[in-house]
N, C-alpha and C positions, 0 to 999 in steps of 0.2 A: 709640546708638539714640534717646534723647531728641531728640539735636540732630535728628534725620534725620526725626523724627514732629514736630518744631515747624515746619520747613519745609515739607512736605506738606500743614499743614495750614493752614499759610499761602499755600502756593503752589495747591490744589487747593480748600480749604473754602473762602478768602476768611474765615481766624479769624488776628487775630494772636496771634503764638505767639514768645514767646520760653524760652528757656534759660540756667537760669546757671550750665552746666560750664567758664568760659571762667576757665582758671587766674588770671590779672589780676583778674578780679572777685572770685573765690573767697581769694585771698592777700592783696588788698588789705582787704577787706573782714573776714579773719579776724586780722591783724597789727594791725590798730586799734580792733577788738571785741570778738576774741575767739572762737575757731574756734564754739562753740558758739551766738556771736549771728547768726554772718555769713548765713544765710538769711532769716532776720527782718529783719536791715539792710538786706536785698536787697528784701522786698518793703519795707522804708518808702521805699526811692529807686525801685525800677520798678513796684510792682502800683499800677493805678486801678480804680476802683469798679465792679462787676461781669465783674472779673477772675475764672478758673478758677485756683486754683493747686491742679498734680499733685505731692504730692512723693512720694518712692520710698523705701524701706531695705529693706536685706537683714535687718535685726534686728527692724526697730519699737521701738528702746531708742536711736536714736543722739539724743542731745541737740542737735546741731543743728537736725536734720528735725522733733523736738518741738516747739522754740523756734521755728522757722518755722512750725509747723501753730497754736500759740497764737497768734502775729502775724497770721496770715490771718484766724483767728477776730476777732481784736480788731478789723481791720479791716475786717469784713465780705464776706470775701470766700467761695467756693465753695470747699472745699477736697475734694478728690481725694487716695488714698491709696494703694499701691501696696507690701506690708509682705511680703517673703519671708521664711519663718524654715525655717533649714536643717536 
């Protein structure tokens, strides 16, 4: 669903929009960081300055999506949150 709303809204708003479900980025990224830093790693190699970043959890406790909500922070960026709890 992610991928398919970052296209749209790229392809329709004129907003680029990217996503990082793309296993290569998520495995490479988490084999040399560390499954918990790998979103944060991700925005220090792709978010620029007046970036939106959405991130999503079914918990609101995963320590990845934390450690990426505190790098967005740190970097100034808009951060959007999307936290299911079942």
């Amino acid at each position: 669903m992610a991928s398919h709303v970052a296209v749209d809204l790229t392809k329709t708003a004129g907003i680029r929009a990217v996503n990082f479900n793309e296993a290569d980025l998520l495995t490479c990224l988490a084999n040399d960081f560390g499954y918990e830093n790998w979103i944060a790693r991700a925005l220090d190699y792709y978010a620029d300055p007046g970036d939106v970043v959405v991130l999503i959890s079914s918990s609101g406790e995963s320590t990845n999506i934390l450690e990426g909500a505190k790098k967005a922070r740190e970097l100034g960026l808009t951060l959007l949150t999307f936290l299911f709890f079942l």
